[in-house]
CHARMM-style PDB file with segment names, atoms N, HN, CA, C and O in Angstrom:
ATOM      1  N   UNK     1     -13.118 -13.419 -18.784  1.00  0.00      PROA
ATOM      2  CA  UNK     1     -11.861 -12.784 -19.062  1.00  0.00      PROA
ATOM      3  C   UNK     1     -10.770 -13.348 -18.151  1.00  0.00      PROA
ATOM      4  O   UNK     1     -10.252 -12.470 -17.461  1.00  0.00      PROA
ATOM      5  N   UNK     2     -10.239 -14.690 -17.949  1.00  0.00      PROA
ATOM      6  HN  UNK     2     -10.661 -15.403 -18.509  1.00  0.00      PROA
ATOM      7  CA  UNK     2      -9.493 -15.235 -17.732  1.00  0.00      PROA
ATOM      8  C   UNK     2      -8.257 -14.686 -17.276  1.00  0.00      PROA
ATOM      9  O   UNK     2      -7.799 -14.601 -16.137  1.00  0.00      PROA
ATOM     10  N   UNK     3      -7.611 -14.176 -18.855  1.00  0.00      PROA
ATOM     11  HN  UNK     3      -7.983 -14.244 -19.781  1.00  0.00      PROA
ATOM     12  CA  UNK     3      -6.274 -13.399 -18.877  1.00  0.00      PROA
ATOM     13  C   UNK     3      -6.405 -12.118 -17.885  1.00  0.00      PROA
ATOM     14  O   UNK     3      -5.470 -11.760 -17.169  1.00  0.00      PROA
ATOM     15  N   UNK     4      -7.630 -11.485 -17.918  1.00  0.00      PROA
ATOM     16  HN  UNK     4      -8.390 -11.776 -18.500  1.00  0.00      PROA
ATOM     17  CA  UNK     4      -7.869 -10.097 -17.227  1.00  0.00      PROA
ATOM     18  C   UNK     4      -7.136 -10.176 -15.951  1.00  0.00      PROA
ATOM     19  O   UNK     4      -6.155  -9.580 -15.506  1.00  0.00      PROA
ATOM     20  N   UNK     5      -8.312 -11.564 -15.272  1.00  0.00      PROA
ATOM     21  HN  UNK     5      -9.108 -12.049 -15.633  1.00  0.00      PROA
ATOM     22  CA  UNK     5      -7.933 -11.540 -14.107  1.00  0.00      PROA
ATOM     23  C   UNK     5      -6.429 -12.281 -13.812  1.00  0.00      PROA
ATOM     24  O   UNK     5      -5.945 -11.897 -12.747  1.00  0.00      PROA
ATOM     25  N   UNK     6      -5.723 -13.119 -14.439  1.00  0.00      PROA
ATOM     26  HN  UNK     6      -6.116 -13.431 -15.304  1.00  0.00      PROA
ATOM     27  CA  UNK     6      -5.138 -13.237 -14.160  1.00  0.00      PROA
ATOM     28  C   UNK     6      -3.594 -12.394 -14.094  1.00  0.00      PROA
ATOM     29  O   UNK     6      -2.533 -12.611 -13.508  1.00  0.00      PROA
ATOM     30  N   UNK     7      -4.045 -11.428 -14.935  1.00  0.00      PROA
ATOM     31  HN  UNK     7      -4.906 -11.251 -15.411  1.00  0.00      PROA
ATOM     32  CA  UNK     7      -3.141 -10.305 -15.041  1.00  0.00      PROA
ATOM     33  C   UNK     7      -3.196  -9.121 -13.895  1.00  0.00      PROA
ATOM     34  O   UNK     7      -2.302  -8.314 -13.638  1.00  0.00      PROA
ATOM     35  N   UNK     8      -4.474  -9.239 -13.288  1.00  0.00      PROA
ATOM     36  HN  UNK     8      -5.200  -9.895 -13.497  1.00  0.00      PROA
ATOM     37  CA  UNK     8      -4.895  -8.189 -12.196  1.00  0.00      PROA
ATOM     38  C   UNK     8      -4.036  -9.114 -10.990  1.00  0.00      PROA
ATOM     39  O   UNK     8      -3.295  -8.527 -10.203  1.00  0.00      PROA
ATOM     40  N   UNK     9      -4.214 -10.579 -10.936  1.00  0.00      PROA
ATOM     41  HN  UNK     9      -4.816 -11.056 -11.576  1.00  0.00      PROA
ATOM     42  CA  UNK     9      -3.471 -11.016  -9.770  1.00  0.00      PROA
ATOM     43  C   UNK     9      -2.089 -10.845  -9.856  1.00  0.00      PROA
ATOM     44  O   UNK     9      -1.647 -10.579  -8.738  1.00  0.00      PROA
ATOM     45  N   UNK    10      -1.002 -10.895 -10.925  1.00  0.00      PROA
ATOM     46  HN  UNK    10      -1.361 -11.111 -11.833  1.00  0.00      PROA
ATOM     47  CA  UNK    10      -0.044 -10.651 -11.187  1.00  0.00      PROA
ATOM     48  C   UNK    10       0.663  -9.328 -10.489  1.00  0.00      PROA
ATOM     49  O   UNK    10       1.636  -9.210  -9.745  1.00  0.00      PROA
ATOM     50  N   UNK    11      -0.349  -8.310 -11.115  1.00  0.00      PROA
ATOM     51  HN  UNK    11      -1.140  -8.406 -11.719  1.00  0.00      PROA
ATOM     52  CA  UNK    11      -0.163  -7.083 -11.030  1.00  0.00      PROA
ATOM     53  C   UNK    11      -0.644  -6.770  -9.173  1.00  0.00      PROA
ATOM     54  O   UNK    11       0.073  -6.147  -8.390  1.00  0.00      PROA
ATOM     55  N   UNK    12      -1.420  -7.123  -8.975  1.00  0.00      PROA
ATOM     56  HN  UNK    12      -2.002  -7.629  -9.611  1.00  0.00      PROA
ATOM     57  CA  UNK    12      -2.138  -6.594  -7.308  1.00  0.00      PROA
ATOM     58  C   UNK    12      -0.816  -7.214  -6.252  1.00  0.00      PROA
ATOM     59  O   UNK    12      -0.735  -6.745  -5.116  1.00  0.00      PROA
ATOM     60  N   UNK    13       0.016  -8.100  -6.633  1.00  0.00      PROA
ATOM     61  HN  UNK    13      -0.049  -8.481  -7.556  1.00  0.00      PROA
ATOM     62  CA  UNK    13       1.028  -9.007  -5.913  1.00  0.00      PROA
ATOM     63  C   UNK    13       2.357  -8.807  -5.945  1.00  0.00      PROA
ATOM     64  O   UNK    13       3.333  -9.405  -5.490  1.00  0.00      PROA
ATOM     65  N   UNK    14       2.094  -7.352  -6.903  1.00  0.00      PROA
ATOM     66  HN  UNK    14       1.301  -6.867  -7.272  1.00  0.00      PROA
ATOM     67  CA  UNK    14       3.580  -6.523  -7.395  1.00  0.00      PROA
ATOM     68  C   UNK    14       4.055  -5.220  -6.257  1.00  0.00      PROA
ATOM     69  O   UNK    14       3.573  -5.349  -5.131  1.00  0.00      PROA
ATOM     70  N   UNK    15       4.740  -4.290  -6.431  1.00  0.00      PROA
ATOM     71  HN  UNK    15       5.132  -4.185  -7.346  1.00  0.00      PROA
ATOM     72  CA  UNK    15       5.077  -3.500  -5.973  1.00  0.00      PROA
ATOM     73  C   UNK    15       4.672  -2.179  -7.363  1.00  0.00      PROA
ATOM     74  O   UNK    15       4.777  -0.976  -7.124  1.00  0.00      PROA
ATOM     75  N   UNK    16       4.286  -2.646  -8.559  1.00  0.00      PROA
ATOM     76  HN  UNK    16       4.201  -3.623  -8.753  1.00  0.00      PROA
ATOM     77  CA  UNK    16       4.814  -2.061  -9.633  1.00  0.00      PROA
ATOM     78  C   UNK    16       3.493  -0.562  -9.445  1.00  0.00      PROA
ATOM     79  O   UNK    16       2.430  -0.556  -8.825  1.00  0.00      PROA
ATOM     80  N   UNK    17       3.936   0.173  -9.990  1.00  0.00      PROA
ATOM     81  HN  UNK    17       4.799   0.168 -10.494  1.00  0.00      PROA
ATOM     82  CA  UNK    17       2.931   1.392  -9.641  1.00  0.00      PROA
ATOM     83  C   UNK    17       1.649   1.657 -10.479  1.00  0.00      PROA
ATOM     84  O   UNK    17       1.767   2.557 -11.310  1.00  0.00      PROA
ATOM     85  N   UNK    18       0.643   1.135 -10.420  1.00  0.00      PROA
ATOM     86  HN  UNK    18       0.546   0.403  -9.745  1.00  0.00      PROA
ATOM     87  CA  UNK    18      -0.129   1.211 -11.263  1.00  0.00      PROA
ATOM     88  C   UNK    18      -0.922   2.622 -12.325  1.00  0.00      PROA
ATOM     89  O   UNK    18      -1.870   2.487 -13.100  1.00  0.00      PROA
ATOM     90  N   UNK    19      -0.120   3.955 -12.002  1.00  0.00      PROA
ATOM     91  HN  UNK    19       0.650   4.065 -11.373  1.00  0.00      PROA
ATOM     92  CA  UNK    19      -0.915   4.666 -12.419  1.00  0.00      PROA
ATOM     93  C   UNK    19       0.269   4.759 -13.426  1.00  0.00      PROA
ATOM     94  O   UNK    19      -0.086   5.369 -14.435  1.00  0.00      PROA
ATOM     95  N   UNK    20       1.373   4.406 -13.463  1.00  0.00      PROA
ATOM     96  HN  UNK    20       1.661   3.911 -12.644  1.00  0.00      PROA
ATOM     97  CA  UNK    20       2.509   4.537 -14.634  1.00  0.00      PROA
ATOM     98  C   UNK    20       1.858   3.222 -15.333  1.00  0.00      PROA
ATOM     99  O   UNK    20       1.574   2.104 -14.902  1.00  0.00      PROA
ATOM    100  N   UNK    21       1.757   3.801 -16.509  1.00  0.00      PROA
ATOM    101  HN  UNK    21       1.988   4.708 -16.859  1.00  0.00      PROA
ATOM    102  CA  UNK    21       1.122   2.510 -17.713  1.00  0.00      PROA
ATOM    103  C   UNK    21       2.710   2.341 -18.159  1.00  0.00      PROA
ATOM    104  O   UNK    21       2.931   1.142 -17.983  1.00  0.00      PROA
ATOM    105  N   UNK    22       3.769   2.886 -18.589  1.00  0.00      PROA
ATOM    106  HN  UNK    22       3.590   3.860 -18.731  1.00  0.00      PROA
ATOM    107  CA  UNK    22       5.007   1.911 -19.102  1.00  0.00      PROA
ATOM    108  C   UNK    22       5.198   1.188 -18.373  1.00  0.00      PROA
ATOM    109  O   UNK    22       5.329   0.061 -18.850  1.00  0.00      PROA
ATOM    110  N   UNK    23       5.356   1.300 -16.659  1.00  0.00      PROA
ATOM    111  HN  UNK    23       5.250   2.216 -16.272  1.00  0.00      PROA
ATOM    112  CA  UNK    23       6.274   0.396 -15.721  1.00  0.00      PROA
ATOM    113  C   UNK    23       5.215  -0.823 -15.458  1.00  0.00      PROA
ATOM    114  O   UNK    23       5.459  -1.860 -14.842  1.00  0.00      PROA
ATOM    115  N   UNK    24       4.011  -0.457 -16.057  1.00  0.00      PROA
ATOM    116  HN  UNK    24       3.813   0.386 -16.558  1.00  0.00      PROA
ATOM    117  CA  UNK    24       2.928  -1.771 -16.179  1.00  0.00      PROA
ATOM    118  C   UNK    24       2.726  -2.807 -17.046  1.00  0.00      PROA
ATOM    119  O   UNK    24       2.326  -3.964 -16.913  1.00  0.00      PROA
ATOM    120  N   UNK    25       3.219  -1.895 -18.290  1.00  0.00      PROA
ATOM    121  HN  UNK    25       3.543  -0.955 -18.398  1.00  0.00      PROA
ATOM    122  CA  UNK    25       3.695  -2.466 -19.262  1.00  0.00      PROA
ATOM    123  C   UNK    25       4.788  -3.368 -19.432  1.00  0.00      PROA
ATOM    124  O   UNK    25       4.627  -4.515 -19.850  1.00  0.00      PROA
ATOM    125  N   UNK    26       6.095  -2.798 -19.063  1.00  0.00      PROA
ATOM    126  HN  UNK    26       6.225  -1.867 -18.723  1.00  0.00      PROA
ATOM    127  CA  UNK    26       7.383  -3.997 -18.913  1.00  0.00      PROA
ATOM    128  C   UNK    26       7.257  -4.583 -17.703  1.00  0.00      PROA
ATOM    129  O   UNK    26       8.236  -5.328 -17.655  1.00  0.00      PROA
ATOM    130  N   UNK    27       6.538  -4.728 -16.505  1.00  0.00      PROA
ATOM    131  HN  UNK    27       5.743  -4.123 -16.544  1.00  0.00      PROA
ATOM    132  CA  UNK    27       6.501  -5.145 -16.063  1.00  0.00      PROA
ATOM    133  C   UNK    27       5.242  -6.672 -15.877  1.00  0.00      PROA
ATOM    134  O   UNK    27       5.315  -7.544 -15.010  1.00  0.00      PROA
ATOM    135  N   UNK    28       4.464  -6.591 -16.698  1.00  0.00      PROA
ATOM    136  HN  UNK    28       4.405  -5.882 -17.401  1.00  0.00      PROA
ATOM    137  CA  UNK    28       3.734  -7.399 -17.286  1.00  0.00      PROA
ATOM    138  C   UNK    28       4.563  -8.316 -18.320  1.00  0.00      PROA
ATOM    139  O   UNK    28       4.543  -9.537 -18.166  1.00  0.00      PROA
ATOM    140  N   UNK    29       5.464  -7.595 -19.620  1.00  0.00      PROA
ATOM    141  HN  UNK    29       5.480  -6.603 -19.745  1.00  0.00      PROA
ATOM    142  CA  UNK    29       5.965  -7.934 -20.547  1.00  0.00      PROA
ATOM    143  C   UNK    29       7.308  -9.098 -19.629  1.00  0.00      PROA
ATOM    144  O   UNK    29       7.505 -10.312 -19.680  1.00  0.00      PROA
ATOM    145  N   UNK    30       7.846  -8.189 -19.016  1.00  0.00      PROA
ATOM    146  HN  UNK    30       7.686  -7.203 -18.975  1.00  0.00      PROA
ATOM    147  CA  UNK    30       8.718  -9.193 -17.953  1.00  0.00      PROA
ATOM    148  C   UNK    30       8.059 -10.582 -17.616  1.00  0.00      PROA
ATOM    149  O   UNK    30       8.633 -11.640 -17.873  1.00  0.00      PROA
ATOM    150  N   UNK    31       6.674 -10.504 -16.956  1.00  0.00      PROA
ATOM    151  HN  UNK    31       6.208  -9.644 -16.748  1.00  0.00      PROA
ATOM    152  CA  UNK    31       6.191 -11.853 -16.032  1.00  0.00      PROA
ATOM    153  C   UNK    31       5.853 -12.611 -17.394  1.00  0.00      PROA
ATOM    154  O   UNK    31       5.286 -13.660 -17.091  1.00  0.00      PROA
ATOM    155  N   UNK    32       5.965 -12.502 -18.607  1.00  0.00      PROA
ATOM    156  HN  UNK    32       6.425 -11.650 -18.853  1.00  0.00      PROA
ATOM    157  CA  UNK    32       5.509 -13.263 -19.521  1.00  0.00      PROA
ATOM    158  C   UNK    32       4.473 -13.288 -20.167  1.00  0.00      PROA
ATOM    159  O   UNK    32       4.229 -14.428 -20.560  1.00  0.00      PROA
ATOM    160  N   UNK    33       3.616 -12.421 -20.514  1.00  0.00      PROA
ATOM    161  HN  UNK    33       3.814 -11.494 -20.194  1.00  0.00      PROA
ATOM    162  CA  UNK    33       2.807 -11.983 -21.303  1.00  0.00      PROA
ATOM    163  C   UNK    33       2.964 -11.301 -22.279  1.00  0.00      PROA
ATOM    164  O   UNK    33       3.623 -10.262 -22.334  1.00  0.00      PROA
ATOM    165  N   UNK    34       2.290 -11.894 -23.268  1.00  0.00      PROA
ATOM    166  HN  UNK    34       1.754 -12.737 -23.224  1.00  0.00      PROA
ATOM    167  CA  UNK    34       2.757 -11.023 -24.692  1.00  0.00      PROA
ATOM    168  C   UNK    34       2.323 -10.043 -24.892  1.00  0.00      PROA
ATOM    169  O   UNK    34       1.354  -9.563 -24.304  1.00  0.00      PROA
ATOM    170  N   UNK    35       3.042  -9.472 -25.890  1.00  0.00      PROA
ATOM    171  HN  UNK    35       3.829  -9.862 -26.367  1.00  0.00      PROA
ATOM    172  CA  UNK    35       2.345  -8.286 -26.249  1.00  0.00      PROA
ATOM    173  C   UNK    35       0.745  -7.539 -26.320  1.00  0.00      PROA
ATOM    174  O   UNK    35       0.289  -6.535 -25.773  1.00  0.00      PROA
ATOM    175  N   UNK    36       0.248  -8.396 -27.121  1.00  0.00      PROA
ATOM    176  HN  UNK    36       0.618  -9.212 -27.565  1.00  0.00      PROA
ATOM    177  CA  UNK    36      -1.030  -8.516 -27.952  1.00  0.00      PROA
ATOM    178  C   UNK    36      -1.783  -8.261 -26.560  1.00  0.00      PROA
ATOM    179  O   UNK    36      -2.411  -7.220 -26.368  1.00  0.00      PROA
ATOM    180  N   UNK    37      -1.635  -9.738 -25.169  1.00  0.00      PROA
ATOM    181  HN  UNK    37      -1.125 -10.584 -25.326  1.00  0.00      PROA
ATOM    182  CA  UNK    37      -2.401  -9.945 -24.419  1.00  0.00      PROA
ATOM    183  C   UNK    37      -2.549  -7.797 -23.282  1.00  0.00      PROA
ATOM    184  O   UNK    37      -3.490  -7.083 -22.935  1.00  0.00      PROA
ATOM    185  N   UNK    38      -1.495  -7.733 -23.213  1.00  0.00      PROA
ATOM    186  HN  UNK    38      -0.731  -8.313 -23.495  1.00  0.00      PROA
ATOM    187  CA  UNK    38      -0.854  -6.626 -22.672  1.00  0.00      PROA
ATOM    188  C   UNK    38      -1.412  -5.211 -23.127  1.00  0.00      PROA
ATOM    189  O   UNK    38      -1.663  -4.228 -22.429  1.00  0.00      PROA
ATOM    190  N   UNK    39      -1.562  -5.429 -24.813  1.00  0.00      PROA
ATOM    191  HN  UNK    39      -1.359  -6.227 -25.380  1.00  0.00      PROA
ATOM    192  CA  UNK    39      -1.878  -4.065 -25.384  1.00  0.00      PROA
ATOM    193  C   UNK    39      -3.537  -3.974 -25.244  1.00  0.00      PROA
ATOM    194  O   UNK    39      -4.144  -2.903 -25.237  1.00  0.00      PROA
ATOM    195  N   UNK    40      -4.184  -5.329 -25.130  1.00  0.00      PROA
ATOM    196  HN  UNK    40      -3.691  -6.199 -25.135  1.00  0.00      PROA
ATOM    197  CA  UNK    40      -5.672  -5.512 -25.497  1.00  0.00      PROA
ATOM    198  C   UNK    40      -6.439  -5.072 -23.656  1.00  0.00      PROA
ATOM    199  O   UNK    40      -7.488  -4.462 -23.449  1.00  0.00      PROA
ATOM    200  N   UNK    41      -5.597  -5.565 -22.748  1.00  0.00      PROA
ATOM    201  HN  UNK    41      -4.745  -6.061 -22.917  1.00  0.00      PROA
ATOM    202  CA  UNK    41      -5.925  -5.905 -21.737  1.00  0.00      PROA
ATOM    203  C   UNK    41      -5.297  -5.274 -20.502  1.00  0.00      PROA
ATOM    204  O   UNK    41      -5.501  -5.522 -19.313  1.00  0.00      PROA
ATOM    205  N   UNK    42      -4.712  -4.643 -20.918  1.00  0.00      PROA
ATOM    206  HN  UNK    42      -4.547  -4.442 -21.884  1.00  0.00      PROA
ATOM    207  CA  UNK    42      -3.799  -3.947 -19.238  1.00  0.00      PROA
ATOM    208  C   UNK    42      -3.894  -3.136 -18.435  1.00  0.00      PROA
ATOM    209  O   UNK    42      -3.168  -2.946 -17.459  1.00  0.00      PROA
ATOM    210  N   UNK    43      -5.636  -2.066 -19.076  1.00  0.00      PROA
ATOM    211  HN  UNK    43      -6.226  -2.220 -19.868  1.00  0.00      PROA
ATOM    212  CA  UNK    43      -5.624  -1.374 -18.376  1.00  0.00      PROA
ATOM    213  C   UNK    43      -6.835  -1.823 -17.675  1.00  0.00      PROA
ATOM    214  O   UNK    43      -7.138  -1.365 -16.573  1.00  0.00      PROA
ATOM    215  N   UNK    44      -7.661  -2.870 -18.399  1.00  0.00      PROA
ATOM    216  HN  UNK    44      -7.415  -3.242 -19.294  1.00  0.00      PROA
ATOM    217  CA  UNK    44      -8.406  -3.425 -17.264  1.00  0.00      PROA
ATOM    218  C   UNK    44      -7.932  -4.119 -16.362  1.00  0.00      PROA
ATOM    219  O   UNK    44      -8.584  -4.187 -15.320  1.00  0.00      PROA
ATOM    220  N   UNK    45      -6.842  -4.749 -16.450  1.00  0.00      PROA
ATOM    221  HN  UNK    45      -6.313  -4.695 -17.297  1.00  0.00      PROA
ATOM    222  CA  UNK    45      -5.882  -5.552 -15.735  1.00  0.00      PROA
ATOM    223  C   UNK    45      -5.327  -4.679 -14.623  1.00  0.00      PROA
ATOM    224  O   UNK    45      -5.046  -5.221 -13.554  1.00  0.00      PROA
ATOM    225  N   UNK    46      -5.210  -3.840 -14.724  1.00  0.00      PROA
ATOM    226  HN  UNK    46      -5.439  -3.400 -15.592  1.00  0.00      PROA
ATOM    227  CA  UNK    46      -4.444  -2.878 -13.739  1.00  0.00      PROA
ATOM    228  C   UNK    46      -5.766  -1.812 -12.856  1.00  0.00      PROA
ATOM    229  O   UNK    46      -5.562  -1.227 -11.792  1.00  0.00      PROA
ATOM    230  N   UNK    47      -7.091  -1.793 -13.646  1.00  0.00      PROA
ATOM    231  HN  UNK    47      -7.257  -2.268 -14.509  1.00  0.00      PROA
ATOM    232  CA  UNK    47      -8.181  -1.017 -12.461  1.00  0.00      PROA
ATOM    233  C   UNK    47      -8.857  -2.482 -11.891  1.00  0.00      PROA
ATOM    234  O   UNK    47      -9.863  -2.233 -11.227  1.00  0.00      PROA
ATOM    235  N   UNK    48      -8.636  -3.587 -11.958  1.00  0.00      PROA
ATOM    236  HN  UNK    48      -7.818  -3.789 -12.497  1.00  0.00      PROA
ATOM    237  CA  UNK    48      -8.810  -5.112 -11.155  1.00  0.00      PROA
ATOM    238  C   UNK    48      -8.374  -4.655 -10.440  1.00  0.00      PROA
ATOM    239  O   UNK    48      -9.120  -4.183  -9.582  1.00  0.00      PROA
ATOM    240  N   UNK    49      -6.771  -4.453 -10.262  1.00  0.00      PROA
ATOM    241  HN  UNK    49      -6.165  -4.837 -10.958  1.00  0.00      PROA
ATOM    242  CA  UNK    49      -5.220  -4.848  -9.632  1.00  0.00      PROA
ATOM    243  C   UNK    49      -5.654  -3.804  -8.761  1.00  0.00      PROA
ATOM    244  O   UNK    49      -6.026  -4.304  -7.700  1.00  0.00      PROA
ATOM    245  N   UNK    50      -5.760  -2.589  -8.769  1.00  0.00      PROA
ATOM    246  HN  UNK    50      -5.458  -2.183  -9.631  1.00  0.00      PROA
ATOM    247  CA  UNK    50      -6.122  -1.404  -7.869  1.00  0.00      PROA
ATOM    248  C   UNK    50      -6.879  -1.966  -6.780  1.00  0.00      PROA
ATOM    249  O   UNK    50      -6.346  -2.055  -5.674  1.00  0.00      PROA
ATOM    250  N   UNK    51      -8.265  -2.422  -6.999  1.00  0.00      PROA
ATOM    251  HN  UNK    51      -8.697  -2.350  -7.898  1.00  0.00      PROA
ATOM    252  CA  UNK    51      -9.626  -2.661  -6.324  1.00  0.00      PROA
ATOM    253  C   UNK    51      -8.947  -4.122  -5.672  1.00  0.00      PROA
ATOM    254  O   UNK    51      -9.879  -4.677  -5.089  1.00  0.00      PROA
ATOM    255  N   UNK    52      -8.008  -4.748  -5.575  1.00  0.00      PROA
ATOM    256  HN  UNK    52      -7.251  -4.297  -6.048  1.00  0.00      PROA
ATOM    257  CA  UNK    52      -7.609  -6.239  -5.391  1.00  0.00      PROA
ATOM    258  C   UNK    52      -6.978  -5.276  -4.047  1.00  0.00      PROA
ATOM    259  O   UNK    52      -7.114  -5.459  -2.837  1.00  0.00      PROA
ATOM    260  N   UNK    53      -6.250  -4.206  -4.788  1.00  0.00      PROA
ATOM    261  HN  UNK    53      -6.139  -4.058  -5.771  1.00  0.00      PROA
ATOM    262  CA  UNK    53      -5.054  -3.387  -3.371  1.00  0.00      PROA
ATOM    263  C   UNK    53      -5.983  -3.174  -2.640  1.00  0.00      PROA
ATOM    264  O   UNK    53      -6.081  -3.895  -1.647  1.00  0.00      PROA
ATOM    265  N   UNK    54      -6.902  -2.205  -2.848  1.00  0.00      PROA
ATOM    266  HN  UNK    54      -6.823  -1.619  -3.654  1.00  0.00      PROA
ATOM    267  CA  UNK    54      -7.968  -1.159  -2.099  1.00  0.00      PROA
ATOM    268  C   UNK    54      -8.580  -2.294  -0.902  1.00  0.00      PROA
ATOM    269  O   UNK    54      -8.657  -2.124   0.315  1.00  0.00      PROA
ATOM    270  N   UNK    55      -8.986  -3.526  -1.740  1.00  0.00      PROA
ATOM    271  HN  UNK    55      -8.924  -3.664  -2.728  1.00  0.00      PROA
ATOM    272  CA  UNK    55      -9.532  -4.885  -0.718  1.00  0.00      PROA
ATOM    273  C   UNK    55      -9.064  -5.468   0.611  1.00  0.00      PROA
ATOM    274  O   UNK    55      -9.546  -5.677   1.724  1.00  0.00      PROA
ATOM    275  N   UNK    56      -7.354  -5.713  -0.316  1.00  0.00      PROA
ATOM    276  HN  UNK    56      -6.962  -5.544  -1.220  1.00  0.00      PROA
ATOM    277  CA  UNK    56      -6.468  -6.129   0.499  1.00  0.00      PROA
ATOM    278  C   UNK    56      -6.256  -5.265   1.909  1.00  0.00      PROA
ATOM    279  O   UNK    56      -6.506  -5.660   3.048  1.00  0.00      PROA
ATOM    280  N   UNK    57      -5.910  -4.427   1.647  1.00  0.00      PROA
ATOM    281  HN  UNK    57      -5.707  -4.106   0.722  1.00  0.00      PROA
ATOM    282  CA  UNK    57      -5.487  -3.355   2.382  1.00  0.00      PROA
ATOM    283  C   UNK    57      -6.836  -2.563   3.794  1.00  0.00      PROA
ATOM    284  O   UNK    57      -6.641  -1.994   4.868  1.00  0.00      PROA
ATOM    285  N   UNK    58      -7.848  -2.858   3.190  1.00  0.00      PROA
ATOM    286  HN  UNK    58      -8.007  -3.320   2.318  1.00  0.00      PROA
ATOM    287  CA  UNK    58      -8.753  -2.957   3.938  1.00  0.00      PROA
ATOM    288  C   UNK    58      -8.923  -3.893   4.750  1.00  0.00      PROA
ATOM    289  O   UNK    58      -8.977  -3.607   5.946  1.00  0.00      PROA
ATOM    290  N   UNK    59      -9.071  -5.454   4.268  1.00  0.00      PROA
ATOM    291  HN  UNK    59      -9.027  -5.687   3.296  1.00  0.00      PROA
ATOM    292  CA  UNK    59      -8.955  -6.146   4.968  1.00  0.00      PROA
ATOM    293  C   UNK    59      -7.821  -6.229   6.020  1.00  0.00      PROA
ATOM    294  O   UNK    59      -8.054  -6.643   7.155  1.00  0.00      PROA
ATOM    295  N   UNK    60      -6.472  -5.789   5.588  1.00  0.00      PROA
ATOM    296  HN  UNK    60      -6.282  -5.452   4.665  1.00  0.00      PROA
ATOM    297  CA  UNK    60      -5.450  -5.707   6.932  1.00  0.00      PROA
ATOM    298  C   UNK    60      -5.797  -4.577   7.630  1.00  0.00      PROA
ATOM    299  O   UNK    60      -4.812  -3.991   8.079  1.00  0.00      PROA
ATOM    300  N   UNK    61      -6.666  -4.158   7.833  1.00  0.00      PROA
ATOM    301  HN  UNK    61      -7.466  -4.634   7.468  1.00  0.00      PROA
ATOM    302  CA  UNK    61      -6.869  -3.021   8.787  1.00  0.00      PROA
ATOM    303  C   UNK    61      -5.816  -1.774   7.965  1.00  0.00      PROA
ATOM    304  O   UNK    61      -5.308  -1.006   8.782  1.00  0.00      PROA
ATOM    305  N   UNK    62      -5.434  -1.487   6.465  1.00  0.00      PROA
ATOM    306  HN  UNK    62      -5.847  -2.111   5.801  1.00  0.00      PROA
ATOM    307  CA  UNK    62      -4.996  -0.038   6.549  1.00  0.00      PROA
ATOM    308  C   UNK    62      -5.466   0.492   5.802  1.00  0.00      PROA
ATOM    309  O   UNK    62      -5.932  -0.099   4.828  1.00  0.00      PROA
ATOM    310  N   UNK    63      -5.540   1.749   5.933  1.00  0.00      PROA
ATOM    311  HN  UNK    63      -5.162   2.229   6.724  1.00  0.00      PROA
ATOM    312  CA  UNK    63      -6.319   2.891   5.333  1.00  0.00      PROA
ATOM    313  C   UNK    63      -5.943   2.512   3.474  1.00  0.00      PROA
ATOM    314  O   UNK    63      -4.941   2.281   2.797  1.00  0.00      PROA
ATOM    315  N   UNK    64      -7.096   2.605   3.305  1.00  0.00      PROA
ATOM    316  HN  UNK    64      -7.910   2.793   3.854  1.00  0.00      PROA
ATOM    317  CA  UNK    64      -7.117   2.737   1.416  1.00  0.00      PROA
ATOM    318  C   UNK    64      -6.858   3.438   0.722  1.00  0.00      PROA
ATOM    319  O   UNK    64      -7.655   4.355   0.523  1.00  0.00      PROA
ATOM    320  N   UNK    65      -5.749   3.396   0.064  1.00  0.00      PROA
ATOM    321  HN  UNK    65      -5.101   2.651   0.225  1.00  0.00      PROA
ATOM    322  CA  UNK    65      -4.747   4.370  -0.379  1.00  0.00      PROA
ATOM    323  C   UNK    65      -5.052   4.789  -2.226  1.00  0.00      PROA
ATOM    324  O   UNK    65      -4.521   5.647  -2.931  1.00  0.00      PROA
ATOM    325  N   UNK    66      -6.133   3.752  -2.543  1.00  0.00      PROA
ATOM    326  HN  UNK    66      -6.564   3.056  -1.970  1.00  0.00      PROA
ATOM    327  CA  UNK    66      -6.490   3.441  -4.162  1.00  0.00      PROA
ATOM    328  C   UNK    66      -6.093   2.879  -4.853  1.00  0.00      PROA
ATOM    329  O   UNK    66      -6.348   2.771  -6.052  1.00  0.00      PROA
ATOM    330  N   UNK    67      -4.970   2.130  -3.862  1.00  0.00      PROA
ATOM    331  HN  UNK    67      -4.763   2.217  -2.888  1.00  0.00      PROA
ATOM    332  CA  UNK    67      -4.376   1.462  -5.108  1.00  0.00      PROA
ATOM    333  C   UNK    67      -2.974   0.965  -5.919  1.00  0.00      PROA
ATOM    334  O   UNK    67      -2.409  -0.105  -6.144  1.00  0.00      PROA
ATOM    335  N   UNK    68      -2.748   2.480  -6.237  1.00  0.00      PROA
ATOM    336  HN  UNK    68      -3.207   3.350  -6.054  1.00  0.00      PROA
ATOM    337  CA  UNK    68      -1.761   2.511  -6.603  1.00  0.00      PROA
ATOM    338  C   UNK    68      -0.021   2.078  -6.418  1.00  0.00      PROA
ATOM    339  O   UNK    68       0.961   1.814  -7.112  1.00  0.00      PROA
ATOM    340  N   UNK    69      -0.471   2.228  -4.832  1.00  0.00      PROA
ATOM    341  HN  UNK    69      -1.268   2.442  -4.267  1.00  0.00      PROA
ATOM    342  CA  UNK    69       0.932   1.596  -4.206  1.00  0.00      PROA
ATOM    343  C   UNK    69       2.312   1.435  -4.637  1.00  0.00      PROA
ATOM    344  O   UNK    69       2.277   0.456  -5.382  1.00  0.00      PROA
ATOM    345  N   UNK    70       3.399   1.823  -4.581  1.00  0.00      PROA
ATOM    346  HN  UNK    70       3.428   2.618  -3.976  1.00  0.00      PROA
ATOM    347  CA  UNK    70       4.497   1.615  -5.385  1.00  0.00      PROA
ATOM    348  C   UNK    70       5.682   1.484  -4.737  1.00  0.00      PROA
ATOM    349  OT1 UNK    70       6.717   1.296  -5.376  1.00  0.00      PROA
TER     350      UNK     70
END
């Protein structure tokens, strides 16, 4: 799943809030992804993007917040 992940890196490198599915939505639709890819794929794209935060954020030494970040 190629697109998955590359939509989870998109998204994990954002500020955008992941538990709002519209602002995930245009904000995906913004970086250039179409529709189709977006409607099929975004919400696996976005529980990647979470677990990418949860990682990150661990690794810098801060408390794991789930994710969501905004």
């Amino acid at each position: 799943m190629e697109i998955v992940d590359a939509m989870a890196v998109t998204l994990a490198r954002s500020n955008v809030d992941l538990a709002d599915e519209r602002a995930t939505a245009i904000f995906l639709l913004e970086a250039g992804y179409d529709e189709r890819e977006i409607a099929n794929h975004r919400l696996q794209a976005a529980r990647a993007a979470r677990s990418r935060r949860k990682a990150d954020d661990i690794c810098a030494g801060r408390p794991a917040k789930g994710g969501a970040r905004g």
